[in-house]
N, C-alpha and C positions, 0 to 999 in steps of 0.2 A: 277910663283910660289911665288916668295915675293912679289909681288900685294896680294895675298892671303895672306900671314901670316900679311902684313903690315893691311888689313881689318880687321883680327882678334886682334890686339893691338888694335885698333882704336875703335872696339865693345868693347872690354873688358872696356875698360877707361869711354863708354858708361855707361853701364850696372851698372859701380860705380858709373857714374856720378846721376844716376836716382836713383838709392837708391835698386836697386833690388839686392844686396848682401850685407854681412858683412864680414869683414874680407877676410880668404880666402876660405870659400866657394862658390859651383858653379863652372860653367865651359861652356865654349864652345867651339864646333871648327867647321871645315869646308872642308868641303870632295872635295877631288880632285884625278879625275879619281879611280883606287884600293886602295885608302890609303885618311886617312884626318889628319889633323893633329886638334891638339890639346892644351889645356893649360896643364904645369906641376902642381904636385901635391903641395897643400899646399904651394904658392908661393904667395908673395904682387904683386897683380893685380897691383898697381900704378909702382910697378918696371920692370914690367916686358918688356919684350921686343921680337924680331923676334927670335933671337937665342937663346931663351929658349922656344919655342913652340918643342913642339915632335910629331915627323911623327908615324902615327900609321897601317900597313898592313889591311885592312880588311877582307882578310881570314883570316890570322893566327892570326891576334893580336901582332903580334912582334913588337916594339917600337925603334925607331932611335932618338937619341937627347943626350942632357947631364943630362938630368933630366929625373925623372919617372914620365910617363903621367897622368891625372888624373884619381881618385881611380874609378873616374864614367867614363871608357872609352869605357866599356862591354857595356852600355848604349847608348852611340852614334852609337858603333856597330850594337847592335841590331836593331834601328832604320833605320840606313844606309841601312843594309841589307832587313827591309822590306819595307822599301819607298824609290826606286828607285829616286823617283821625289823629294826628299829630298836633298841639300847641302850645309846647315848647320842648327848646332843645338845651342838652346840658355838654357841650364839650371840655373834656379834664385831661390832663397831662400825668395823673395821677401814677405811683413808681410803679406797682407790681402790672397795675394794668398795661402800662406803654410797655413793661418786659413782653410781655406776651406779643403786645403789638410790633415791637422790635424783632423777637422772634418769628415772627409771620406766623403764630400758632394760636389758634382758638383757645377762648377762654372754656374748658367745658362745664358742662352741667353735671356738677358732683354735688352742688347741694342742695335742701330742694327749694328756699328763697326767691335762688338766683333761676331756676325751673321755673319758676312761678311771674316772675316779673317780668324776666324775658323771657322764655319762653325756647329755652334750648340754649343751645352755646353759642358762645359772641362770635361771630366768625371775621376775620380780617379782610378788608377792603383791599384791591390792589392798590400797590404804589404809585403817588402821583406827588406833583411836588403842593407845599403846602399853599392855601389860596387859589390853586387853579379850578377850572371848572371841572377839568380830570377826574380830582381827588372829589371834587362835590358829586359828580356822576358817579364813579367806583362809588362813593358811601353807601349811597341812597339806592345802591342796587345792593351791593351786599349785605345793605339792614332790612333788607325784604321787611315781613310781616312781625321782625320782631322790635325790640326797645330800644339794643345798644347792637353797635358795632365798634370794632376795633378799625383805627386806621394805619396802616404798614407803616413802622418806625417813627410813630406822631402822638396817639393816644385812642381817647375813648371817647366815644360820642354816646349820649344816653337821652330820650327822646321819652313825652309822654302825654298827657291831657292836660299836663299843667305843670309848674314851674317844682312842684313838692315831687313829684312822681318822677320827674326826666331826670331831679339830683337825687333820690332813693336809687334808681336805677345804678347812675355811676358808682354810689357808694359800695351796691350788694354786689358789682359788680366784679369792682375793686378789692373786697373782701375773700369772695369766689376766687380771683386768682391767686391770693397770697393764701388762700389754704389749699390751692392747688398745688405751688411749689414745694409749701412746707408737706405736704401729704407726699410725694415724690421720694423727700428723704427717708420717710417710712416704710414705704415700699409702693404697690405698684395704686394705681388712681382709678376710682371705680365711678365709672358715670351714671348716672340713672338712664331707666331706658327710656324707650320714644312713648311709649306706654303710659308710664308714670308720670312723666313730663307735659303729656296734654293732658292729664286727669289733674296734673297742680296746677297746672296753667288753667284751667277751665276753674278749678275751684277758684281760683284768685280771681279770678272776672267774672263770675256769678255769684259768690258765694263771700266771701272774704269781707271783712269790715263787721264793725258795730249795727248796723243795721238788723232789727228782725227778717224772717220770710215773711214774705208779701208784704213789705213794708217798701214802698217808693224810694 
């Protein structure tokens, strides 16, 4: 258990370190078995610590800690609850990514990375106001089967097996749109096709990593 929270400080500090928040928004946490825990609300990331993360129930949403969870907690919920295969989430406020998000335009699949880890283009959730169950329902439908989704006029949510994987996500994701715009000014944005995109995708999840074949 604090192997886990001790991972969630150690992302969080990340996640500053890279530029993908300001201040104190954003948030993430990391599910363990019926419950994940989480960041409190409205707190300095660089302060923070193990005993101020708050246990959150996923059925009921009841909160254990000394702090109030954060205000996007319905969000992690709702994803938990529809992606089994999900345990942990990375939400960022990150610039070129929320441009997209602001725009209501998907981030595409122009490189092949971001093909691989998500698994196609971010696509934008509908608008809902932020903290509501709305916005936790829109996410968690519009992140279907893949890693990250865009939230209309709010940010990025990036989602994975683990705490390393959900902020790789935001980052390649983050990076995907800011070579999108800049490739715009060069002329026009070539996406990969559906094709190539499950054959990168498929190689990143069977294949991909240090390990040998037939190696556990």
């Amino acid at each position: 258990m604090s192997e886990i929270k001790r991972e969630l400080i150690k992302t969080v500090q990340q996640m500053c370190d890279a530029g993908l928040v300001l201040g104190t928004w954003g948030n993430i946490s990391a599910r363990q078995d019926d419950f994940f825990w989480i960041t409190p609300s409205g707190m300095d990331y660089q302060l923070l610590t193990c005993q101020d993360l708050v246990k959150v129930d996923l059925a009921s949403g009841k909160d254990e800690g000394r702090w109030k969870p954060s205000s996007e907690w319905r969000l992690h919920a709702a994803i938990y609850k529809k992606r089994p295969d999900c345990k942990a989430i990375v939400h960022t406020h990150s610039v070129y990514a929320t441009a997209f998000a602001s725009a209501r335009a998907a981030v595409p699949p122009i490189v092949e990375e971001m093909a691989q880890v998500v698994g196609g283009s971010v696509e934008v959730a509908e608008y809902a106001l932020a903290g509501s169950w709305q916005l936790a329902e829109n996410a968690a439908r519009a992140l279907g089967s893949k890693t990250a989704v865009l939230l209309a006029n709010h940010g990025l949510v990036g989602v994975g097996k683990n705490l390393s994987e959900a902020l790789k996500v935001c980052q390649i994701v983050e990076k995907t749109a800011q070579i999108a715009l800049l490739s715009r000014v060069l002329g026009p944005v070539y996406t990969l096709s559906a094709d190539d995109i499950r054959k990168l995708r498929d190689f990143y999840l069977t294949a991909y990593g240090p390990k040998k074949d037939g190696e556990e």
